[in-house]
LUMBAKE-239104 format. One record per residue: residue number from 1; residue in one letter; y, x, z of N, C-alpha, C, O in turn. Coordinates in steps of 0.1 Angstrom, whole numbers, plus 5000, padded with zeros to 4 digits. Atoms other than C-alpha are relative to their C-alpha. Last residue first. Example, Ala and Ser with C-alpha at 12.3 -4.5 7.8 and 13.67 -1.06 7.14 Angstrom:
{2 s {4989 4991 5000} {4989 5137 5071} {5011 4992 5008} {5022 4997 5009}}
{1 a {4988 5009 5000} {4955 5123 5078} {5012 5009 5000} {5012 5019 5007}}
END
This chain:
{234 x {4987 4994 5000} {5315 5353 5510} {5007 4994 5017} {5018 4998 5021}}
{233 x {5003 4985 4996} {5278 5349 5518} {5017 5003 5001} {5021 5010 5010}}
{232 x {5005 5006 4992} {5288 5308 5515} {4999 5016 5011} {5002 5018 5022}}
{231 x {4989 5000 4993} {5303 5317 5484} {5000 4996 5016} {5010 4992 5021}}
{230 x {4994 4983 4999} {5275 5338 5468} {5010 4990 5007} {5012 4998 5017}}
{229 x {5005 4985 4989} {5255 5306 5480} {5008 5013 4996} {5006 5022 5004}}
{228 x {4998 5003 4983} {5277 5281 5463} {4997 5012 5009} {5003 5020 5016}}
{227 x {4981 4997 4994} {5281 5300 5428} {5002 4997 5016} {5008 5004 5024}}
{226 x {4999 4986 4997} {5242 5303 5428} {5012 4999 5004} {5016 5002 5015}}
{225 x {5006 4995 4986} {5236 5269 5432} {5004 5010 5005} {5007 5012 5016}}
{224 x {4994 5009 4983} {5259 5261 5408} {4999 4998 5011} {5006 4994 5019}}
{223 x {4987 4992 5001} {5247 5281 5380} {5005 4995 5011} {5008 5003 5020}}
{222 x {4997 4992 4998} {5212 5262 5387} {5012 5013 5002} {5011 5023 5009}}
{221 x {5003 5007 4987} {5224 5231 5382} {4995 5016 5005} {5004 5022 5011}}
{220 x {4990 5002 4987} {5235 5243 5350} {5004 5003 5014} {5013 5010 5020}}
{219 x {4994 4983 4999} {5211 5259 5338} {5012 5000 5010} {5017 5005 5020}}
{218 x {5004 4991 4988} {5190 5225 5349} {5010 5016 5001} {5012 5023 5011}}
{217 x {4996 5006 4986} {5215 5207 5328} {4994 5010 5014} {4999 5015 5024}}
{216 x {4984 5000 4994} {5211 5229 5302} {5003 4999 5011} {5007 5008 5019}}
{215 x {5004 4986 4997} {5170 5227 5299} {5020 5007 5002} {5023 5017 5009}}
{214 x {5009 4998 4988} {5173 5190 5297} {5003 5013 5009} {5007 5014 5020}}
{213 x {4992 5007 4989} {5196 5189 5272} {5001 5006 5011} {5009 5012 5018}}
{212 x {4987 4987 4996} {5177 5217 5252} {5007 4992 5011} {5010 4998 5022}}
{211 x {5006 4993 4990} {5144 5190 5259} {5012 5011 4999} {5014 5018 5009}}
{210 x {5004 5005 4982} {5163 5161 5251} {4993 5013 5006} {4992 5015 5018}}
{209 x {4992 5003 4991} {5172 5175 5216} {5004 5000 5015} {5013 5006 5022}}
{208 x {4995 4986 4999} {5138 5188 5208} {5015 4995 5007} {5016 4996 5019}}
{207 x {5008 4997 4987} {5126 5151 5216} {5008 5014 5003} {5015 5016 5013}}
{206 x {4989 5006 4990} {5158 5135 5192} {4988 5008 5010} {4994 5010 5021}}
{205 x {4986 4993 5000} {5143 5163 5164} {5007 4991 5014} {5015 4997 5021}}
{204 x {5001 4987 4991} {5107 5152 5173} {5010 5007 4999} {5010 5018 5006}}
{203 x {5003 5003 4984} {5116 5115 5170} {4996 5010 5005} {4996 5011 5017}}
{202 x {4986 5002 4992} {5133 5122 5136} {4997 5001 5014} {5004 5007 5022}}
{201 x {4985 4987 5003} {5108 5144 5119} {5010 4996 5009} {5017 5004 5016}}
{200 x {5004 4991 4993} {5081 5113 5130} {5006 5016 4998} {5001 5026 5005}}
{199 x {4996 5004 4985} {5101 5089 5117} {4997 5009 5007} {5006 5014 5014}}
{198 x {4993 5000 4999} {5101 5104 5081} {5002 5000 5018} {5008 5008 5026}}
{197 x {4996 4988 4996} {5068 5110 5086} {5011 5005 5000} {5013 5016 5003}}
{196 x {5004 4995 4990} {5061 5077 5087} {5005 5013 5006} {5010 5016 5018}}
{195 x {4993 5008 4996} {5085 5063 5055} {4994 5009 5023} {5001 5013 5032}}
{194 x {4987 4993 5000} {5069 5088 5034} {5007 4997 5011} {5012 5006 5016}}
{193 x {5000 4983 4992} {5034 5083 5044} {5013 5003 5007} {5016 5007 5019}}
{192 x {5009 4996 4984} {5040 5045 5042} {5004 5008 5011} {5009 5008 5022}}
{191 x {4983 5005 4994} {5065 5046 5007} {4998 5001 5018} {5005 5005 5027}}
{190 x {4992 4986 5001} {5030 5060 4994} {5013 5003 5008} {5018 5013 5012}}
{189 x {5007 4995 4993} {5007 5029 5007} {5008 5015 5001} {5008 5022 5011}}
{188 x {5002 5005 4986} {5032 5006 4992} {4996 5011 5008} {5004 5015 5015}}
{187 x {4990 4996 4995} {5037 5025 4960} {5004 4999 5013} {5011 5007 5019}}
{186 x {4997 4989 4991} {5007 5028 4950} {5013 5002 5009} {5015 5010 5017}}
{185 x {5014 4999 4992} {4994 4997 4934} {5002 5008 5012} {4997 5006 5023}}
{184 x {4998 5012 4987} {5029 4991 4921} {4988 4996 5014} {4987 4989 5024}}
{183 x {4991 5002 4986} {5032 5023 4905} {5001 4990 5014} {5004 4990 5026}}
{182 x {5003 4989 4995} {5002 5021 4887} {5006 5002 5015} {5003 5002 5027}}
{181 x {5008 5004 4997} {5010 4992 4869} {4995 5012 5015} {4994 5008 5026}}
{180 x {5004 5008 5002} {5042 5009 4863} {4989 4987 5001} {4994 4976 5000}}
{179 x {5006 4999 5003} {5057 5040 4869} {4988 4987 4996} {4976 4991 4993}}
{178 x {5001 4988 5005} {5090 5038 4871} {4985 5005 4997} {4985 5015 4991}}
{177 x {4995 4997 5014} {5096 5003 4869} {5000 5014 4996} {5004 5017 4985}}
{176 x {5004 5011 5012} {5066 4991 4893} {5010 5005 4988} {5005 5006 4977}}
{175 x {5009 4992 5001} {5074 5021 4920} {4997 4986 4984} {4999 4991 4972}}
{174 x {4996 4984 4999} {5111 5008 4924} {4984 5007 4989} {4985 5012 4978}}
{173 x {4986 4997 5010} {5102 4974 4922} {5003 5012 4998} {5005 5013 4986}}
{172 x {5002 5007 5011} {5072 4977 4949} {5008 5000 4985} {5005 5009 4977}}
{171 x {5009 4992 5006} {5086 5000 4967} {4993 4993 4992} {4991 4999 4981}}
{170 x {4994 4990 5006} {5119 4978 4973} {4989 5010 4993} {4991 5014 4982}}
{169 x {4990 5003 5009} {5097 4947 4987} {5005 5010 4988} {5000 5010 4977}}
{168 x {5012 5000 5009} {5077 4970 5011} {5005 4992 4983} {5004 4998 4972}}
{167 x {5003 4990 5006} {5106 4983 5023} {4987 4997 4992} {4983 5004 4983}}
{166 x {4989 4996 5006} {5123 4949 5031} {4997 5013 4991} {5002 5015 4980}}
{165 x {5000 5008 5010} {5094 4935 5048} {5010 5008 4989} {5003 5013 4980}}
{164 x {4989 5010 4998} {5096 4967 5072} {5000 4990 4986} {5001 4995 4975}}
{163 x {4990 4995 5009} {5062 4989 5066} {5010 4991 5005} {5004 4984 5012}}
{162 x {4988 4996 4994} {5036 4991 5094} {5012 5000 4994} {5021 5006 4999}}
{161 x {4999 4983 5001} {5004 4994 5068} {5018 5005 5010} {5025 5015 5007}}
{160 x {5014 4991 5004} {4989 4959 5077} {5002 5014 5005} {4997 5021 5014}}
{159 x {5004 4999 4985} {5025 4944 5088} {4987 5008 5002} {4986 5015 5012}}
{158 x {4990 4994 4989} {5040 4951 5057} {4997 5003 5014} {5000 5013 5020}}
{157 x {5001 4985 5003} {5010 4940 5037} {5008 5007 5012} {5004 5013 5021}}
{156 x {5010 5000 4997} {5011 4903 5056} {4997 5015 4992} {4987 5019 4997}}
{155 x {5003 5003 4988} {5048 4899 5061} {4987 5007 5000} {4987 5017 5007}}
{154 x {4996 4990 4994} {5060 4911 5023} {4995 5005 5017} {4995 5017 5022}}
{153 x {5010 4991 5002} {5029 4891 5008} {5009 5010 5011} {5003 5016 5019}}
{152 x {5012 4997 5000} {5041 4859 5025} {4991 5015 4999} {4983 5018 5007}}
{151 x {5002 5006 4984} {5077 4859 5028} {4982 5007 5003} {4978 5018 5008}}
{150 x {4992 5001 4992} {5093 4870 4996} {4997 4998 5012} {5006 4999 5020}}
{149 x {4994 4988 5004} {5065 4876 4970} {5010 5004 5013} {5008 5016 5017}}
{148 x {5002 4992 4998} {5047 4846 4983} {5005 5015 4998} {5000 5023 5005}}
{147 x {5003 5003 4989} {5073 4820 4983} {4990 5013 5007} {4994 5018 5017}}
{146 x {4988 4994 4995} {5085 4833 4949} {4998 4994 5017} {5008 4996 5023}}
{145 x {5000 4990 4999} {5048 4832 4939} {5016 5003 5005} {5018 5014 5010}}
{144 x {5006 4994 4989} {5043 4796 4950} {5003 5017 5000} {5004 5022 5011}}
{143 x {4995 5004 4984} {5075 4784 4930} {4991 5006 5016} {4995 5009 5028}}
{142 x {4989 4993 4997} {5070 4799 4902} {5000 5004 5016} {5000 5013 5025}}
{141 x {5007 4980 4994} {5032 4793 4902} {5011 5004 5001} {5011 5016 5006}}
{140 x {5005 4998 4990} {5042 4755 4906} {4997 5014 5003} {4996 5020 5014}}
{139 x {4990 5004 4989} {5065 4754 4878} {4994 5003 5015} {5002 5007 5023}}
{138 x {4995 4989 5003} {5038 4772 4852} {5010 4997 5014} {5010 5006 5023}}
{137 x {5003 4988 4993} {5015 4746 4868} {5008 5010 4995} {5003 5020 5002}}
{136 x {5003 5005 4988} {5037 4713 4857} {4993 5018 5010} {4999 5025 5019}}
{135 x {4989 4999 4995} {5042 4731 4824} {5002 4997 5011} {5010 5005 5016}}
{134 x {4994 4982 5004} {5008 4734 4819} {5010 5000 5000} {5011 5012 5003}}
{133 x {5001 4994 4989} {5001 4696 4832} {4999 5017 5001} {4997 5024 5011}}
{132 x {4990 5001 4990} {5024 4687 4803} {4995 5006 5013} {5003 5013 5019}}
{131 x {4988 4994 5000} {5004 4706 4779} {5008 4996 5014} {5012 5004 5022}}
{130 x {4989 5011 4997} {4971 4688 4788} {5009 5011 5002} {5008 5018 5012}}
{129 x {5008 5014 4992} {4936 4704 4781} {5014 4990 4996} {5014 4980 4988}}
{128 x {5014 5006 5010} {4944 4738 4755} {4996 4983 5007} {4990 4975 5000}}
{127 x {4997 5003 5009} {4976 4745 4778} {4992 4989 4990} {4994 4978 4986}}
{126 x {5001 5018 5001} {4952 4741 4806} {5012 4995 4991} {5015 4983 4992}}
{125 x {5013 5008 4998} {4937 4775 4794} {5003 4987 5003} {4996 4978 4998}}
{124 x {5003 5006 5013} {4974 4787 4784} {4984 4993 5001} {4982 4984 4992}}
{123 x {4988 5005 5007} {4988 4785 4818} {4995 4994 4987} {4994 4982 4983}}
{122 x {5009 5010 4997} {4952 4799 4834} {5013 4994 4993} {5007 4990 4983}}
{121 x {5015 5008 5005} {4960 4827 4813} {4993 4992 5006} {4981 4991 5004}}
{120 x {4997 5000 5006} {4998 4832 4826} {4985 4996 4990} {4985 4986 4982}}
{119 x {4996 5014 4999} {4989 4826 4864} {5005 4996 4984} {5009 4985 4984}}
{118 x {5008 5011 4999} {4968 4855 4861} {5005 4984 4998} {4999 4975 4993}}
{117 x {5011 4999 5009} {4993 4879 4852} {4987 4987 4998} {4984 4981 4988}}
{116 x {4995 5008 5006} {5018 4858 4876} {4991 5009 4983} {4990 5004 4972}}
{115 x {5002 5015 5000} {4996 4868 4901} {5005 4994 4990} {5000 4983 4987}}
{114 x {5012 5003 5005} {5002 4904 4896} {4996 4986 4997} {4992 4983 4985}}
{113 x {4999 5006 5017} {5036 4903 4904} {4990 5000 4992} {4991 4997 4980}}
{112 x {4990 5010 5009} {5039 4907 4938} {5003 4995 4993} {5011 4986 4993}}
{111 x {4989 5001 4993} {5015 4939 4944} {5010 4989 4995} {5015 4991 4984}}
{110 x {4990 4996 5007} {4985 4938 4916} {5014 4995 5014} {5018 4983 5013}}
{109 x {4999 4988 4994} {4957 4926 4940} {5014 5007 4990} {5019 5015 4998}}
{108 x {4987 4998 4992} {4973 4897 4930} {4995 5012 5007} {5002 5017 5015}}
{107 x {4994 4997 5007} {4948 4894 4899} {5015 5005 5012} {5026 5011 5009}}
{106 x {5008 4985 5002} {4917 4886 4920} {5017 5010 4992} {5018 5022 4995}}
{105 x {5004 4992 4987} {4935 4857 4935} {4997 5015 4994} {5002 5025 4998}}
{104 x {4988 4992 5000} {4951 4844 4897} {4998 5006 5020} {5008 5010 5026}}
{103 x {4989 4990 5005} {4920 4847 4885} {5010 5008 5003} {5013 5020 5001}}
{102 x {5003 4991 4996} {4901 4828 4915} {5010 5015 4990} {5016 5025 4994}}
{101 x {4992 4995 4985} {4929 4801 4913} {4991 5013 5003} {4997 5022 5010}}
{100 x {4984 4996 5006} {4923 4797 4873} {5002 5007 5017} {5007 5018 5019}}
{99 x {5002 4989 5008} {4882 4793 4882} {5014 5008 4996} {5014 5020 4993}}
{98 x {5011 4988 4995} {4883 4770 4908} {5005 5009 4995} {5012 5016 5002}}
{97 x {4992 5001 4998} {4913 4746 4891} {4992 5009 5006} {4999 5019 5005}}
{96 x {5005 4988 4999} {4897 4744 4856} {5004 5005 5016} {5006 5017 5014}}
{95 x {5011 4998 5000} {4917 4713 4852} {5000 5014 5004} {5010 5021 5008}}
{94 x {5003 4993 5009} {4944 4699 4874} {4987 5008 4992} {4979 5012 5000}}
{93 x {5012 5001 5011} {4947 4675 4895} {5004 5006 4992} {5013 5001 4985}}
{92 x {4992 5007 5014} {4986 4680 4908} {4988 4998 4993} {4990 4997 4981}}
{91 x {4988 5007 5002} {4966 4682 4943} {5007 4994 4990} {5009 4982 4990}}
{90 x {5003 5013 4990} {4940 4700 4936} {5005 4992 5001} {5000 4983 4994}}
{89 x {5008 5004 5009} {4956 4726 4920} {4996 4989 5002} {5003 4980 4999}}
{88 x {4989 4999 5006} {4982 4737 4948} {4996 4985 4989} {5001 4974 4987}}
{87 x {4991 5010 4996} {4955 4736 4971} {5010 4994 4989} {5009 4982 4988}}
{86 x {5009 5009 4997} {4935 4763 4945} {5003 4985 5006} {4999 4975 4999}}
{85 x {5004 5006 5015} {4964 4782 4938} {4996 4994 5002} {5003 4985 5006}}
{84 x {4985 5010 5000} {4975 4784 4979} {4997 4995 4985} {4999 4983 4982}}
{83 x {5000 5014 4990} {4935 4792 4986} {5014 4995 4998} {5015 4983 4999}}
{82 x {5016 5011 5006} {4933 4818 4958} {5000 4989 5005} {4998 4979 4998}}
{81 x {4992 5003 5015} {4970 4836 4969} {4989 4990 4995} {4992 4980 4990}}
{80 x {4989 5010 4997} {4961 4837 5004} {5000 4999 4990} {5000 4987 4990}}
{79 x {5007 5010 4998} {4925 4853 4995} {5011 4992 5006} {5007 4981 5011}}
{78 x {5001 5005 5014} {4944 4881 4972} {4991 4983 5007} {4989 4974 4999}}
{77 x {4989 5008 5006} {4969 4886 5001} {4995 4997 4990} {5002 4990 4982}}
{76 x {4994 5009 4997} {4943 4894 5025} {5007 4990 4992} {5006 4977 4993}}
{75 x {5011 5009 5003} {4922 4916 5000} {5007 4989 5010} {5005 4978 5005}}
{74 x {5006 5009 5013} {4958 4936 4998} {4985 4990 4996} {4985 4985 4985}}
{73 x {4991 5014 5002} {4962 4936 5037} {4999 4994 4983} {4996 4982 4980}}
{72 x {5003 5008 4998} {4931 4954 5038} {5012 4988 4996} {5012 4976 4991}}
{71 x {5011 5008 5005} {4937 4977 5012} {4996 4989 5006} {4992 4980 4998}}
{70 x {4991 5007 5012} {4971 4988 5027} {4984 4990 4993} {4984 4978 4992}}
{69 x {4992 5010 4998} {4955 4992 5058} {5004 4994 4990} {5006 4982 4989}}
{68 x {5008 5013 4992} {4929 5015 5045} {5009 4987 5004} {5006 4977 4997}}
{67 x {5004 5006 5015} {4957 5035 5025} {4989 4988 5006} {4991 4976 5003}}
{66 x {4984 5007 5009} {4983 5040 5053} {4987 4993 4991} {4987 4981 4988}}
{65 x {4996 5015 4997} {4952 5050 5075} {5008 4989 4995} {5008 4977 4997}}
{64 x {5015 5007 4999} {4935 5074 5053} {5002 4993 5007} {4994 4984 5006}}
{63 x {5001 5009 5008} {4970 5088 5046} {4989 4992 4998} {4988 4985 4988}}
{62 x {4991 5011 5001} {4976 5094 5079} {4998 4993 4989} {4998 4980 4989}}
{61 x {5003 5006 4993} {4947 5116 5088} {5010 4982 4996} {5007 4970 4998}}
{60 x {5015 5006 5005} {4952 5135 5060} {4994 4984 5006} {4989 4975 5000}}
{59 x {4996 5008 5017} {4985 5141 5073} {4992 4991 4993} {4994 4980 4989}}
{58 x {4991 5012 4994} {4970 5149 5112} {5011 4996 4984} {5017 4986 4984}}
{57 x {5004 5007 4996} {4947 5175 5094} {5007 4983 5004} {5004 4972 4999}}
{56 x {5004 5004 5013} {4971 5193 5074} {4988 4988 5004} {4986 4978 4996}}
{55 x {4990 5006 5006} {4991 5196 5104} {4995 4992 4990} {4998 4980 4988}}
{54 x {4997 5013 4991} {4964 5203 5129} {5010 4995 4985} {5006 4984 4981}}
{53 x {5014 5007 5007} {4949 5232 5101} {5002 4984 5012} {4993 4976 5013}}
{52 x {4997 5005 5018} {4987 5248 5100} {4988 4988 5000} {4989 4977 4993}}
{51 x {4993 5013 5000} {4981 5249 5140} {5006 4998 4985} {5014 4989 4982}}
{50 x {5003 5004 4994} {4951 5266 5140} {5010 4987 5001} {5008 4975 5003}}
{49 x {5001 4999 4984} {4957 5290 5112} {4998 4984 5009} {4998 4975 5001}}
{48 x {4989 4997 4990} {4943 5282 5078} {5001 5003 5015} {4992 5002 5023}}
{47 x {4994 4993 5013} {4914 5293 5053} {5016 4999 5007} {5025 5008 5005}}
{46 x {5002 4989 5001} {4886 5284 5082} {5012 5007 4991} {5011 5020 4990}}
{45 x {4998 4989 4987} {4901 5255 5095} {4995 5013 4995} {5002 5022 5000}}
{44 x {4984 5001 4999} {4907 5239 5058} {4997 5007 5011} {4999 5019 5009}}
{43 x {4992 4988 5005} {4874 5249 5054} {5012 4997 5000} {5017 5005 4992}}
{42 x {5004 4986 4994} {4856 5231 5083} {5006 5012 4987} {5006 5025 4989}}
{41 x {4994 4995 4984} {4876 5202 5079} {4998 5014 5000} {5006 5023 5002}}
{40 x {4984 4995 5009} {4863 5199 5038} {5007 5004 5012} {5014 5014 5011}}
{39 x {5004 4987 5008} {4824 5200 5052} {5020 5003 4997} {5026 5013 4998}}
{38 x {5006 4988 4991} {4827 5173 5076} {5006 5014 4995} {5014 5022 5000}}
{37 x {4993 5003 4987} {4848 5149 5056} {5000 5013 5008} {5009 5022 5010}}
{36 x {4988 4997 5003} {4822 5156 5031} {5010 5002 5002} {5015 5011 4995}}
{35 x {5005 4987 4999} {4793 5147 5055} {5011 5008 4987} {5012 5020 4990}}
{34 x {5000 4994 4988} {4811 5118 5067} {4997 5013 4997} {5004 5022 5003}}
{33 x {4979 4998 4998} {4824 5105 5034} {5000 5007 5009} {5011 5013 5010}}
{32 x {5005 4989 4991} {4784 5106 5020} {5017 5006 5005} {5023 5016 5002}}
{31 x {5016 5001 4993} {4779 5069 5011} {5002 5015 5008} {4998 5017 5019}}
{30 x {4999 5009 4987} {4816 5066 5003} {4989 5003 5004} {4990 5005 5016}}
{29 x {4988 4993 4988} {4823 5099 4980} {4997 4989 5012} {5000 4993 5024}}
{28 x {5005 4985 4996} {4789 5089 4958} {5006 5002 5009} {4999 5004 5019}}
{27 x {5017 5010 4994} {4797 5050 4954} {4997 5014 5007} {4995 5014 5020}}
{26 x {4993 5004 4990} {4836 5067 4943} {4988 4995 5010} {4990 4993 5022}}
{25 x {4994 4988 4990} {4819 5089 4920} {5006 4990 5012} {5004 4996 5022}}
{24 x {5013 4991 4988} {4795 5065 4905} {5006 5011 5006} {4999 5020 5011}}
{23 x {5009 5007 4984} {4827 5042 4903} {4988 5007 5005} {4984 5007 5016}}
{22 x {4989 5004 4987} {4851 5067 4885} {4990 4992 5010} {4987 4995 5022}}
{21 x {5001 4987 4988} {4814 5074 4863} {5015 5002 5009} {5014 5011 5018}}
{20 x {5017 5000 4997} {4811 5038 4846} {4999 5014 5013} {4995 5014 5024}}
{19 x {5003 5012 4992} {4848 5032 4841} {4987 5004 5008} {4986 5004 5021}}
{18 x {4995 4993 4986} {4851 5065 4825} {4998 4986 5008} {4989 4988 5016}}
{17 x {5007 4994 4993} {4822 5050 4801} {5013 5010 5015} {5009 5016 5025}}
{16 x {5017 5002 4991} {4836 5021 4798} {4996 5007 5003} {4992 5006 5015}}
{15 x {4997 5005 4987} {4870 5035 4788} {4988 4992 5005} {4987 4992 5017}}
{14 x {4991 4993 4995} {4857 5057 4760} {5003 4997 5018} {5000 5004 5028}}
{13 x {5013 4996 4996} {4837 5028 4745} {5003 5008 5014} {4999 5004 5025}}
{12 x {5007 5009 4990} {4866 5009 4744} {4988 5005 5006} {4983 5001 5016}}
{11 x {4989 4998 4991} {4886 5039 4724} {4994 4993 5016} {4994 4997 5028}}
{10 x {5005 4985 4995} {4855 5046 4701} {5012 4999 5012} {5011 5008 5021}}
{9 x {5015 5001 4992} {4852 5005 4694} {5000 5013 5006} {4993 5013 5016}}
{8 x {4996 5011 4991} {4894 5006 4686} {4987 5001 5011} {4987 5001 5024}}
{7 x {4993 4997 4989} {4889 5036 4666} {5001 4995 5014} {5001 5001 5025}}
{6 x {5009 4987 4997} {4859 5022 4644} {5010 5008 5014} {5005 5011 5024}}
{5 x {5010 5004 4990} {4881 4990 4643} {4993 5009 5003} {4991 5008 5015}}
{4 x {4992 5006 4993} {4912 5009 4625} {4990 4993 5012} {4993 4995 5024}}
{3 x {4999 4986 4985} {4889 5030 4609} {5007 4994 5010} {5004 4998 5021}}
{2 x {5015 5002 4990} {4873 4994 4593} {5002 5014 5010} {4996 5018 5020}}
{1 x {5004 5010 4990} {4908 4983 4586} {4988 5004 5007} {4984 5002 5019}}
END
């Protein structure tokens, strides 16, 4: 038993202290993003050619939009989710109704199904008060989260990071059972890239198209001039 807690305290410890330096590195990478930013351009240009260092550039570029977006719409969707708990609460009087609705807000940063993390320990917190009105809110968080899952979060991420309700939906689920917590954080912003540069493959394959077209027709048109005037000399 006592390695069993000696493990447990060296495991916790462990994860505090990565805790501790992930954020003095991420505090570090934002304060100096410009002059980093700076510095990593100028060797990606120096180590590739001109138009490899556009490519790698204009990628970069993308996922630093996909991902901003995606962040904002997720602080969106955790201050709709706090304000519909909160109403919700209010309403059927319930206790603790502040503190359960900020839970299950902070907890929807987890894509669609986070909420019902949170909505599961405010469950048993007003278990402890009045059972029935814990069954009453288990019913209510169904009901609000299949409202947000389906309408709400898919509209207001979706629209953030450009995705089709439908796609954001699918990467979610998809990225949530194959990789898990993880997946579902990422999946959005990943399904993005993927989803972008898909389009952008197609719309420069239908351009290429149009410009052989193009460049036909004129041969054409050309070929046709010529046939006239040799027959004109004839």
């Amino acid at each position: 038993l006592a390695d069993k807690a000696f493990g447990v305290m060296i495991k916790s410890g462990n994860a505090i202290v990565s805790l501790i330096v992930a954020f003095t590195i991420s505090v570090y990478v934002l304060l100096r993003k410009e002059q980093l930013g700076a510095q990593l351009r100028k060797l990606i240009h120096g180590v590739f050619s001109e138009k490899n260092y556009r490519k790698i550039y204009d990628f970069f570029a993308l996922c630093n939009d996909c991902f901003s977006n995606f962040v904002t719409g997720q602080l969106a969707e955790v201050l709709i989710n706090a304000l519909l708990c909160l109403v919700g609460m209010l309403i059927l009087r319930m206790p603790y109704a502040l503190m359960i609705s900020v839970l299950v807000g902070i907890t929807a940063l987890i894509p669609i199904f986070g909420a019902f993390i949170g909505s599961g320990v405010g469950a048993l917190l007003i278990l402890l008060v009045d059972p029935i009105k814990a069954i009453w809110f288990v019913i209510f968080i169904i009901a609000m989260q299949q409202v947000d899952g389906n309408i709400i979060y898919p509209r207001v991420v979706g629209k953030s990071v450009g995705l089709p309700s439908m796609l954001v939906f699918v990467a979610v689920t998809v990225g949530g059972n194959a990789f898990g917590i993880l997946g579902m954080l990422f999946a959005v912003p990943v399904c993005t890239i993927v989803y972008t540069l898909l389009w952008r493959f197609i719309d420069s394959g239908e351009a290429k198209k149009s410009g052989e077209a193009s460049e036909s027709g004129e041969a054409s048109k050309s070929s046709g001039a010529c046939e006239h005037q040799a027959g004109n000399h004839e």
